[in-house]
DRENPA-399803 format. One record per residue (C-alpha): residue number from 1; residue in one letter; z, x, y. Coordinates in nm, 3 decimals. Layout:
<sites>
{NUM A {Z X Y}} ...
</sites>
This chain:
<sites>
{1 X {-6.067 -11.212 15.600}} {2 X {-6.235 -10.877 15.583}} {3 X {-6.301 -10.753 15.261}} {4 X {-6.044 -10.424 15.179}} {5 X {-6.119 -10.072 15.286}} {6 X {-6.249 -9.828 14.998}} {7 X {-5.981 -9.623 15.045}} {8 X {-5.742 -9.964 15.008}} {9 X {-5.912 -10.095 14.669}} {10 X {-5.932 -9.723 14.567}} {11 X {-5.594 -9.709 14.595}} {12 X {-5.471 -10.055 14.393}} {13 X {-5.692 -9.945 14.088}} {14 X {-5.432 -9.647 14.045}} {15 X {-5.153 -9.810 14.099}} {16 X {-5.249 -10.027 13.815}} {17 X {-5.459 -9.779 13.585}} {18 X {-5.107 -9.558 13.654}} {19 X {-4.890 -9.870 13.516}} {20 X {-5.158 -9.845 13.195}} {21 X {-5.125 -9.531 13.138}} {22 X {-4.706 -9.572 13.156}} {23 X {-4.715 -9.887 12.940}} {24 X {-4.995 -9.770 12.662}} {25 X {-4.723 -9.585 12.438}} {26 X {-4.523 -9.881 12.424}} {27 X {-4.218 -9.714 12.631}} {28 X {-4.056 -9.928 12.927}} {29 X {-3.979 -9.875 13.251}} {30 X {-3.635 -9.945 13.314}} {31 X {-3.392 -10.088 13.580}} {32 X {-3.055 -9.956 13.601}} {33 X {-2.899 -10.237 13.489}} {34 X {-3.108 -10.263 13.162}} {35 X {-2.874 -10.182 12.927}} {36 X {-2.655 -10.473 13.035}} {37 X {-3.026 -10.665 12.971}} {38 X {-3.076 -10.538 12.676}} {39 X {-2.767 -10.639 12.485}} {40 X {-2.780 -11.012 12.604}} {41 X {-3.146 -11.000 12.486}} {42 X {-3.057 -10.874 12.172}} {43 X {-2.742 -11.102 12.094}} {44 X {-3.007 -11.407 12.168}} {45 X {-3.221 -11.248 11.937}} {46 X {-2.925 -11.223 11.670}} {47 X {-2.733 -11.519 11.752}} {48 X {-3.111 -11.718 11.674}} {49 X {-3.272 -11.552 11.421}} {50 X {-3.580 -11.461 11.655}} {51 X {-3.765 -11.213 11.498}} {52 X {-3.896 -11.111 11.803}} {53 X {-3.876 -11.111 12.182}} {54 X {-4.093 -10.976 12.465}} {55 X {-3.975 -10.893 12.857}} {56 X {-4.121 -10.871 13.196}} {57 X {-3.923 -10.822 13.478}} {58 X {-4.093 -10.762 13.864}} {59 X {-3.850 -10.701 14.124}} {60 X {-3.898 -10.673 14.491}} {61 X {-4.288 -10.691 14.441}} {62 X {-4.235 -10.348 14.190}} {63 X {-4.236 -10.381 13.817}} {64 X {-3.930 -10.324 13.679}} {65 X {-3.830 -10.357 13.335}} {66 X {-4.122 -10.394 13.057}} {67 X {-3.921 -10.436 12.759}} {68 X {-3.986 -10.535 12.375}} {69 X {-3.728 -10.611 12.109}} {70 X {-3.734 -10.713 11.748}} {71 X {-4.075 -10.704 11.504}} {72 X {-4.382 -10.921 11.505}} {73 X {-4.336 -11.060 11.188}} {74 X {-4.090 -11.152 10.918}} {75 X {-4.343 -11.043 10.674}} {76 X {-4.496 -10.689 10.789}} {77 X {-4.171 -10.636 10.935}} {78 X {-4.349 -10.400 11.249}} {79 X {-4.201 -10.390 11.545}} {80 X {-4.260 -10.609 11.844}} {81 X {-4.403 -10.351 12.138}} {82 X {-4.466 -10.425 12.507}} {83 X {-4.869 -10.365 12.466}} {84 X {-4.847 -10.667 12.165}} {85 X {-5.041 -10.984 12.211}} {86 X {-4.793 -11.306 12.180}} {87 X {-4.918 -11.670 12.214}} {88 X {-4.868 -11.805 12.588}} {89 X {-4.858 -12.171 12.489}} {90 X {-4.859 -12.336 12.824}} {91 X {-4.824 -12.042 13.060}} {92 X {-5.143 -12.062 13.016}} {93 X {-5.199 -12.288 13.289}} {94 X {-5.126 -12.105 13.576}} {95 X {-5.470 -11.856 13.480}} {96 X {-5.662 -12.139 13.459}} {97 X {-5.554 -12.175 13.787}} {98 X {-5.612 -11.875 13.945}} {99 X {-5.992 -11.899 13.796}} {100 X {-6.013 -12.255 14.016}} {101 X {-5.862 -12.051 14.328}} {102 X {-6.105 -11.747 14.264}} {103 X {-6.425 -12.022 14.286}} {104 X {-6.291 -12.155 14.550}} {105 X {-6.256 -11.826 14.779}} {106 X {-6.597 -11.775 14.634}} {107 X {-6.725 -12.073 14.775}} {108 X {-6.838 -12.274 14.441}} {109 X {-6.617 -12.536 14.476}} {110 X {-6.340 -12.725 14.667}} {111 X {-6.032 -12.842 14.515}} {112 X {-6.123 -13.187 14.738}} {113 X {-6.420 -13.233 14.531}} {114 X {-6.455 -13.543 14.290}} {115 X {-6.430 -13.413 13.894}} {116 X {-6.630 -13.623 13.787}} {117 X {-6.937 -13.507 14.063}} {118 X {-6.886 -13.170 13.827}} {119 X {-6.830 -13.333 13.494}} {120 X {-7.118 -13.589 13.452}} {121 X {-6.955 -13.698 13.124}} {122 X {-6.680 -13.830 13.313}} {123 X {-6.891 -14.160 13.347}} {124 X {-6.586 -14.424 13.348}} {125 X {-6.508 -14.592 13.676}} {126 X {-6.124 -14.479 13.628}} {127 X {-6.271 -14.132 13.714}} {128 X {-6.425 -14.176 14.052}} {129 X {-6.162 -14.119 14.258}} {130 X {-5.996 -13.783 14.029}} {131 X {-6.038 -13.478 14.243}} {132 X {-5.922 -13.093 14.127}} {133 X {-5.672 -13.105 14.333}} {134 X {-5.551 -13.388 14.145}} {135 X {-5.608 -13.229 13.767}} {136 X {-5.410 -12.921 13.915}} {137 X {-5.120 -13.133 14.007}} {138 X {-5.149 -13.343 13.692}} {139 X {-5.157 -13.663 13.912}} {140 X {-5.486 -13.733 13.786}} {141 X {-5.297 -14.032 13.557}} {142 X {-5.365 -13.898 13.193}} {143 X {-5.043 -13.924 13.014}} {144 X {-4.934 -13.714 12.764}} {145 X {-5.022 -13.966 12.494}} {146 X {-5.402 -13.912 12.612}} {147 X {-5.385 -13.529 12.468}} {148 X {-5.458 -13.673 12.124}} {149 X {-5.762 -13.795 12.191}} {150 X {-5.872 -13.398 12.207}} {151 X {-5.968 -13.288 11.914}} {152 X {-5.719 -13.060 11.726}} {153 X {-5.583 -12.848 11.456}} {154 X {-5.893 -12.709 11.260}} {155 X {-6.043 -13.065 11.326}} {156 X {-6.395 -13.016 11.388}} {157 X {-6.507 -12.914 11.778}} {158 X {-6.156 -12.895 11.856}} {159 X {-6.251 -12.594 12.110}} {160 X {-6.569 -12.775 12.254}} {161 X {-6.538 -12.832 12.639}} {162 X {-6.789 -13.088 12.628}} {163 X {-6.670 -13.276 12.320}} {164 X {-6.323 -13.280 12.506}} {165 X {-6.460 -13.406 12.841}} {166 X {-6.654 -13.704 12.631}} {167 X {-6.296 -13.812 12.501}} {168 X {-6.093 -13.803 12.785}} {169 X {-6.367 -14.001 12.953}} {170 X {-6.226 -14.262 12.759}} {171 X {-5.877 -14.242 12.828}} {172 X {-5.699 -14.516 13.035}} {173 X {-5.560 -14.381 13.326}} {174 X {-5.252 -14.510 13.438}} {175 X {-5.244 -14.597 13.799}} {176 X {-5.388 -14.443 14.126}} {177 X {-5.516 -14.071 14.144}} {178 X {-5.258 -13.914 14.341}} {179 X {-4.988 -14.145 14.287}} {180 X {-4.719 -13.996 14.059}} {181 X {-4.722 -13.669 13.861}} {182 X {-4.756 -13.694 13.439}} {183 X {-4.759 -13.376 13.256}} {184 X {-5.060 -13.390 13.081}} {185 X {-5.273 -13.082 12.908}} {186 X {-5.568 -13.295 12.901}} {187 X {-5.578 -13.238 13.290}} {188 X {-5.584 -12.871 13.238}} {189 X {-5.878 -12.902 12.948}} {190 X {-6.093 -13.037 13.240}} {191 X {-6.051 -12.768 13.471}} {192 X {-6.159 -12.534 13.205}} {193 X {-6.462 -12.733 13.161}} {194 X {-6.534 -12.750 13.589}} {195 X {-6.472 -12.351 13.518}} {196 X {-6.763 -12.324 13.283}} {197 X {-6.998 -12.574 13.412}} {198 X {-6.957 -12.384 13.781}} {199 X {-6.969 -12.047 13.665}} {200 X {-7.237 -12.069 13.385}} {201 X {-7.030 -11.870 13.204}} {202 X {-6.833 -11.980 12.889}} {203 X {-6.476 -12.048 12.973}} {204 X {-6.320 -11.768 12.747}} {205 X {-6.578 -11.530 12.882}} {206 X {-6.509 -11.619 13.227}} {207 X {-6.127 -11.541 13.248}} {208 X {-6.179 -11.229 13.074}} {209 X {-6.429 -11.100 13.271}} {210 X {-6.292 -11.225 13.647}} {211 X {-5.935 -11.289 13.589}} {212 X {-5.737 -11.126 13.312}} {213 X {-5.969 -10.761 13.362}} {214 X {-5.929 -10.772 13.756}} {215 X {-5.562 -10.829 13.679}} {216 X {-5.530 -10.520 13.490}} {217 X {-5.431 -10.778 13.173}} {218 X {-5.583 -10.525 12.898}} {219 X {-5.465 -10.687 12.595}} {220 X {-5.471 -11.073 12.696}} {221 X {-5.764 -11.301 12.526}} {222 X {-5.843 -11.642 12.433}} {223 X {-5.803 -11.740 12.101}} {224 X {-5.860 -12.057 11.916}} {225 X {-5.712 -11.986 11.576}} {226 X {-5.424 -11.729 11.417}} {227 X {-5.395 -11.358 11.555}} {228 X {-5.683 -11.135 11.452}} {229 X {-5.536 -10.838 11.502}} {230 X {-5.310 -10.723 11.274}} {231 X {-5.085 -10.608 11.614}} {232 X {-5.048 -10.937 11.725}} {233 X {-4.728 -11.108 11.728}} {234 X {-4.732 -11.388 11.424}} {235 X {-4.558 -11.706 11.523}} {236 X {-4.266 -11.832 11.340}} {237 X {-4.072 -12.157 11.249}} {238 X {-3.754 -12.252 11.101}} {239 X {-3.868 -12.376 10.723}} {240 X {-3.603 -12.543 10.489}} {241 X {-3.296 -12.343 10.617}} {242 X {-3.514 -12.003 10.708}} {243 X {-3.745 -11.840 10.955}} {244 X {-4.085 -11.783 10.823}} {245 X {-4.415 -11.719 10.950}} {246 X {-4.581 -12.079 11.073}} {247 X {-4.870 -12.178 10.928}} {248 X {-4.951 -12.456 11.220}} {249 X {-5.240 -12.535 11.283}} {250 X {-5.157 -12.680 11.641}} {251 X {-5.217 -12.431 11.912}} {252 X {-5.357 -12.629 12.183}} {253 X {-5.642 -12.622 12.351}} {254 X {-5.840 -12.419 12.597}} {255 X {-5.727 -12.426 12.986}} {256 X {-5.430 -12.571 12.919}} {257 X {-5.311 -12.308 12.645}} {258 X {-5.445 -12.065 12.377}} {259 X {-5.436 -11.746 12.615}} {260 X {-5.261 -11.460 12.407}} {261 X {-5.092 -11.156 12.628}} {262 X {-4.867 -10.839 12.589}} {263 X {-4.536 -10.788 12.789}} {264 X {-4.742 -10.517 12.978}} {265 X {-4.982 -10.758 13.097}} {266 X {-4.770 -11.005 13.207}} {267 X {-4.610 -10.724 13.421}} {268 X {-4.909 -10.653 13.631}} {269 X {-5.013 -11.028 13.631}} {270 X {-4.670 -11.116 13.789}} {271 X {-4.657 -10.834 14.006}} {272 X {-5.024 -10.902 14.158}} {273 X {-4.906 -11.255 14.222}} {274 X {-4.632 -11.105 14.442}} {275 X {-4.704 -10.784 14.607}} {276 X {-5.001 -10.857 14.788}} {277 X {-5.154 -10.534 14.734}} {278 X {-5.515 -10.467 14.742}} {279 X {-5.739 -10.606 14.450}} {280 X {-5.951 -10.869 14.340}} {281 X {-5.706 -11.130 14.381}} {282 X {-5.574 -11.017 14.723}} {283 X {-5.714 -11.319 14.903}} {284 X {-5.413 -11.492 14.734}} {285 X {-5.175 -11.376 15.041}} {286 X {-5.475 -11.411 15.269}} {287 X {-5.288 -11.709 15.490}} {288 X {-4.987 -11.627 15.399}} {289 X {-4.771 -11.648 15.128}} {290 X {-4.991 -11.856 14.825}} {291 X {-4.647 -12.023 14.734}} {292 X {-4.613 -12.137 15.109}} {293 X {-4.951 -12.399 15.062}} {294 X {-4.779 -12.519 14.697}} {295 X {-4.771 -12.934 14.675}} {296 X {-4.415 -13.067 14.594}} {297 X {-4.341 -13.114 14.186}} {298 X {-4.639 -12.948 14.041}} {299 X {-4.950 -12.720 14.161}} {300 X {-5.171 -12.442 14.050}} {301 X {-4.963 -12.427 13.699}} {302 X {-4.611 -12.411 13.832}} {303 X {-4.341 -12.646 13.855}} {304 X {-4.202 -12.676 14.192}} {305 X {-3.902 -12.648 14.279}} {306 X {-3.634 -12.688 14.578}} {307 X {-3.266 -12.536 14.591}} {308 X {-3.248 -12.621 14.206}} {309 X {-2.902 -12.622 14.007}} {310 X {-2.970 -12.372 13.789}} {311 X {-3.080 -12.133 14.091}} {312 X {-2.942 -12.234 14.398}} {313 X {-3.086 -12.214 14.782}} {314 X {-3.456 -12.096 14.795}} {315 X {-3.759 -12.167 14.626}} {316 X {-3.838 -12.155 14.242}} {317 X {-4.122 -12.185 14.050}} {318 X {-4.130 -12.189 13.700}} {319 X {-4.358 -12.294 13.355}} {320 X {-4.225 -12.283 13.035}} {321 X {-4.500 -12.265 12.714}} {322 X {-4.400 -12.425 12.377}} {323 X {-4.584 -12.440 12.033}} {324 X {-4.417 -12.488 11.693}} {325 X {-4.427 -12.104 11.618}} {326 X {-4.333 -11.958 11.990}} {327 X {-4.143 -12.039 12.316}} {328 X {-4.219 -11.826 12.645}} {329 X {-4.099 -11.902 12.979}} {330 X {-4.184 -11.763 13.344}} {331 X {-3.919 -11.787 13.643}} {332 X {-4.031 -11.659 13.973}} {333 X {-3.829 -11.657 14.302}} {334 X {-4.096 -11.579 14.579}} {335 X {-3.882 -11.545 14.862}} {336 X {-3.701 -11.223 14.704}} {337 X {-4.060 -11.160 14.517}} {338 X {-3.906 -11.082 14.191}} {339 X {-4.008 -11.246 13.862}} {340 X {-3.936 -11.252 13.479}} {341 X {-4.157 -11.332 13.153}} {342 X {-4.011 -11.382 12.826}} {343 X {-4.216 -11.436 12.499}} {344 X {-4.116 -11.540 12.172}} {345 X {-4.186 -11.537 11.830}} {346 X {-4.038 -11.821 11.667}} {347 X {-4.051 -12.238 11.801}} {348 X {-3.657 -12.239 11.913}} {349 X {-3.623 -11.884 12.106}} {350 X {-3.435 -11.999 12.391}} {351 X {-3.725 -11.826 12.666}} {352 X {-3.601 -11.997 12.954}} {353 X {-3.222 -11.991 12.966}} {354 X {-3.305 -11.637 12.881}} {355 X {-3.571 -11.578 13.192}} {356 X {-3.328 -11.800 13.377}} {357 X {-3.006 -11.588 13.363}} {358 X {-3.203 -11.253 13.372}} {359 X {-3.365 -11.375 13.731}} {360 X {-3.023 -11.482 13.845}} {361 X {-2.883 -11.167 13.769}} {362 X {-3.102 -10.913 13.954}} {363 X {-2.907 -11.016 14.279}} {364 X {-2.588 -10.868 14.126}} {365 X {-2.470 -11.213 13.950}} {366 X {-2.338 -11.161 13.620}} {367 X {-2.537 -11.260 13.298}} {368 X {-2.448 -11.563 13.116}} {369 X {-2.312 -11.579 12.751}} {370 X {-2.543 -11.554 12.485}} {371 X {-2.573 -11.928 12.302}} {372 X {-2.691 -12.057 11.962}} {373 X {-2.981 -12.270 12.020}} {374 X {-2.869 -12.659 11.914}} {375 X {-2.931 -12.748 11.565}} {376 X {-3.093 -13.101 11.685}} {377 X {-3.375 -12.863 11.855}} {378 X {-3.491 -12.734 11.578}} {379 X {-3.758 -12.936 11.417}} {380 X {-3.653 -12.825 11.078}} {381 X {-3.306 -12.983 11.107}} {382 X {-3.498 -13.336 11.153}} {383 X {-3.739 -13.253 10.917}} {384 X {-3.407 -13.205 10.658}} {385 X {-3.246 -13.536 10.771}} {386 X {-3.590 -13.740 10.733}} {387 X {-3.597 -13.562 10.358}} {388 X {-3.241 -13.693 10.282}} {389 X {-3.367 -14.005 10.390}} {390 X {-3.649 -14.030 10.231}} {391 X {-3.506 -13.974 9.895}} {392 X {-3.246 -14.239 9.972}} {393 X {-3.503 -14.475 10.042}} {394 X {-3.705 -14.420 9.784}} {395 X {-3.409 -14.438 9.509}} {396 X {-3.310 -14.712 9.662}} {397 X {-3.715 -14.887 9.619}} {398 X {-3.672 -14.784 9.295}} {399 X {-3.338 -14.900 9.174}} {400 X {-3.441 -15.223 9.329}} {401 X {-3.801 -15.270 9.148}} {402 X {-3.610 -15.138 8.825}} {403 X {-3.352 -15.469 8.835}} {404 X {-3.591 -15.696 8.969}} {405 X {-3.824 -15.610 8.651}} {406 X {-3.566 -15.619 8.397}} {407 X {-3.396 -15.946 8.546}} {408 X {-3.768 -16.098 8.538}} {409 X {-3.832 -15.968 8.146}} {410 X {-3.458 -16.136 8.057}} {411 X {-3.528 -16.496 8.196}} {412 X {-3.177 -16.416 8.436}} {413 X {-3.499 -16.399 8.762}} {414 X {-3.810 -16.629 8.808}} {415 X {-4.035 -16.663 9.017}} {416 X {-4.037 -16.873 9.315}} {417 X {-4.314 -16.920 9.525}} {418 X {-4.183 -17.180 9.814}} {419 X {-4.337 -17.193 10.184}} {420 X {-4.044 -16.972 10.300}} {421 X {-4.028 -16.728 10.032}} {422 X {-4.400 -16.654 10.086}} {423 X {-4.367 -16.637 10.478}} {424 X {-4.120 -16.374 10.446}} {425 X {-4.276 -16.164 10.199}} {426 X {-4.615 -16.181 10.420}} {427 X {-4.436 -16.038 10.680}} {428 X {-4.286 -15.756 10.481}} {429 X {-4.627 -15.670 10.358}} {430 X {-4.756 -15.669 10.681}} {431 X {-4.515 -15.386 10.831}} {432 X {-4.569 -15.187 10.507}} {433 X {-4.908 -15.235 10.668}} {434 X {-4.847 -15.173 11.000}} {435 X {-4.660 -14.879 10.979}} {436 X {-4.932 -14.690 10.719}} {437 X {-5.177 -14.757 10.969}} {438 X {-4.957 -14.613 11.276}} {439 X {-4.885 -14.318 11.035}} {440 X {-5.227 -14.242 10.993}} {441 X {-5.459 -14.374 11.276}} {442 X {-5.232 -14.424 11.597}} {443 X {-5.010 -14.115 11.615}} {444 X {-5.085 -13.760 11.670}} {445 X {-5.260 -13.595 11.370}} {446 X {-5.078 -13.489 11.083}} {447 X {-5.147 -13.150 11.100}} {448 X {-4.995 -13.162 11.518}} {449 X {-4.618 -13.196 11.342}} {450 X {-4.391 -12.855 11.277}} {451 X {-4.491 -12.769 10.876}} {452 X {-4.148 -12.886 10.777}} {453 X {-4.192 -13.228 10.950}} {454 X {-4.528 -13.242 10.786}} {455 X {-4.360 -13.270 10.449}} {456 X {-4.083 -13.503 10.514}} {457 X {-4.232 -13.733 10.741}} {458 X {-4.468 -13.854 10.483}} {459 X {-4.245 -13.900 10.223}} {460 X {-4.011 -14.072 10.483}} {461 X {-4.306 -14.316 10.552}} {462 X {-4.409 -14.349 10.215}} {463 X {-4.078 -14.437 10.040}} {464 X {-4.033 -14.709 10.352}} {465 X {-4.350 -14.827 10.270}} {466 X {-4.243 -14.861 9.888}} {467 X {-3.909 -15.024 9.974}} {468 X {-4.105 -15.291 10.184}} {469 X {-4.325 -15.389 9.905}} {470 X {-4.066 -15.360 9.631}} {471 X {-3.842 -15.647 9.890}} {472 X {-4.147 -15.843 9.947}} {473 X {-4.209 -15.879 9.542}} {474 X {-3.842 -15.944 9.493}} {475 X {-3.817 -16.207 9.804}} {476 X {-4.102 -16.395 9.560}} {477 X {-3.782 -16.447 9.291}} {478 X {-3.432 -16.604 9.218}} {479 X {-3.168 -16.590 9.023}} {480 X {-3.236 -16.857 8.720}} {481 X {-2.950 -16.762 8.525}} {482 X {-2.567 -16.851 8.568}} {483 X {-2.324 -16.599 8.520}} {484 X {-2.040 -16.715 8.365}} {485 X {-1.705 -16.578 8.437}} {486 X {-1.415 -16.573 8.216}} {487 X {-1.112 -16.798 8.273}} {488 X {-0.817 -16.690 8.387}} {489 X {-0.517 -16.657 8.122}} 
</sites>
């Protein structure tokens, strides 16, 4: 296709420096309906102690409602505006998308091509047959399980591309390329890596200077650690009973997450994936409709979807993002070309119901009731169950290594070291064993776990591990002493 007329590319930079200029204050723009919006956004906001909440709504290729509610943190108390940065989590997926789709028009490489022709760390034999097309689908056969072997959470190199490519080179893939999708991040850390090796440009430098800029996406970067800015949205858990700001550790990791962006920006990145308007990233609606060439289940960061329940007859696509200190959630329906964004501040902000119902309702339906999020979603409820448990346990190890030690000191236990007694206590000592060494060296790292969960689970393991030993020691013993009862008058 020809490339667009001066007059044409003239034309799409106001339209977009225009929707700056109308955004910059922090005002919305504003549907009829958005009062009707605004109080089922703010009774989710109420109903969940979210301290804050971010919306983006295109309609009918047009922005329509860029909307903020609430503050940006529980502990500066400032409030949330549409020009503040907030964590995409796993939205972030779809960009590095649109950065393998911009290489491609530019003729650098094809989404055919073998990964591991591009990635010459990707030396195992399980490898040869991975294409792009295959890491953009997630059929490449990483599991879910294999994103642990990234490093993460402060760890060193956690953010090195090349460091990440050396460890999923060692991950065992599970069946054929192409053969059935598994959500997997680690496919998503790859492409970011293909992005940098093809472009010669760092990853993070790349997307801002030929995808989030030509988007008109002024306030969206990529960030490794906590906000910078002191305008950035702060992420927040539930902690003991309370919403605080979440110290986590566990962001993600580049390609597959770690992009931050304002309401505002999400605006003009939804509405440039819809209008087909003049730009940099016209050649999206080049052959048609982008959506139209989409493989079934998952593609280019979206999931898929067919007449679904939820929506009814048409086409959906759809990506939610979710860390322990935000949720955020994207719904587009491409057929009507209209499109909501919700970001949140805090791990259990129900972001897609939310996105859901508000999409639903822009062809006259009426919104849905404002719910309570379900106490067994929130980390923090688990994290107060394991704590319960963990003292029960633990009382329980020491009530039982408090009787077996006085019963030994008054002759009423001895020792008794048969065959049996010695098998059985082995075995106890070996899943005391077993399950320190899953705790520490076969799960996800510590510091991957909500904060809350962090604290209990330890003390969970740690008082099982007590009560294993403390039943392996007393398995060793018997009763010596008869107990004699009075008789009967």
């Amino acid at each position: 296709m020809s490339p667009p007329s001066t007059a044409a590319t003239i034309s799409g930079v106001l339209h977009r420096a225009t929707l700056a200029a109308s955004l910059i204050s922090g005002c919305a723009l504003s549907l009829p309906a958005n009062t009707e919006i605004d109080r089922f956004v703010q009774a989710e906001l109420a109903l969940n102690s979210v301290p804050g909440i971010a919306l983006a709504i295109v309609e009918r290729g047009e922005i329509g409602l860029v909307r903020a509610y609430g503050i940006q943190s529980v502990e500066s108390e400032q409030p949330l505006t549409v020009n503040t940065p907030m964590g995409l989590a796993s939205l972030s997926k779809a960009l590095t998308a649109l950065a393998i789709l911009r290489l491609e028009r530019e003729g650098r490489i094809e989404r055919g091509a073998i990964a591991a022709r591009i990635l010459p760390r990707l030396t195992s034999a399980e490898w040869a047959g991975v294409t792009l097309n295959h890491l953009l689908q997630h059929r490449s056969g990483l599991r879910r399980g294999h994103d642990f072997l990234l490093p993460c959470c402060g760890s060193p190199n956690e953010l090195d591309l090349e460091v990440a490519v050396e460890r999923l080179n060692d991950a065992d893939l599970e069946g054929l390329p192409g053969e059935s999708v598994s959500y997997a991040n680690g496919n998503y850390v790859l492409l970011a890596a293909i992005i940098e090796r093809v472009s010669g440009v760092p990853f993070s430098a790349y997307m801002q200077q030929r995808v989030f800029r030509p988007l008109g996406m002024r306030q969206t970067s990529i960030e490794g650690a906590r906000p910078t800015s002191e305008a950035a949205a702060l992420p927040h858990e539930w902690q003991w009973g309370s919403v605080r700001v979440s110290p986590s550790r566990f962001l993600g990791w580049k390609g597959s997450s770690l992009v931050r962006a304002s309401a505002a920006d999400m605006a003009a990145y939804l509405e440039a994936l819809l209008d087909g308007k003049p730009g940099d990233f016209e050649f999206l609606h080049a052959d048609g409709p982008w959506w139209g060439r989409l493989g079934p289940g998952y593609d280019l960061g979206w999931a898929v979807q067919e007449d679904p329940e939820w929506f009814g007859d048409g086409l959906a696509l759809e990506h939610t993002g979710k860390i322990w200190g935000g949720r955020t959630a994207v719904v587009v329906a491409p057929q009507t070309r209209s499109a909501v964004a919700v970001l949140g501040n805090l791990g259990t902000t129900r972001s897609q119901a939310i996105a859901r119902a508000i999409l639903r309702s822009l062809d006259g339906s009426d919104l849905t009731v404002p719910k309570r999020a379900k106490r067994a979603e929130i980390p923090d409820t688990w994290a107060m169950v394991l704590l319960a448990a963990a003292i029960g346990l633990c009382g329980l190890a020491g009530w039982f290594g408090w009787q077996t030690r006085r019963q030994l000191r008054s002759g009423r236990r001895g020792w008794r070291l048969t065959v049996g007694r010695l098998g059985r206590s082995a075995v106890l000592i070996c899943l005391a064993a077993a399950l320190l060494y899953r705790y520490h060296f076969a799960g996800p790292p510590h510091a991957a776990f909500p904060t809350t969960i962090q604290v209990a689970l330890p003390l969970l393991v740690c008082s099982v591990h007590a009560l294993l030993l403390v039943s392996a020691v007393r398995g060793l013993t018997a009763v010596t002493a008869t107990i004699r009862h009075r008789a009967s008058p």
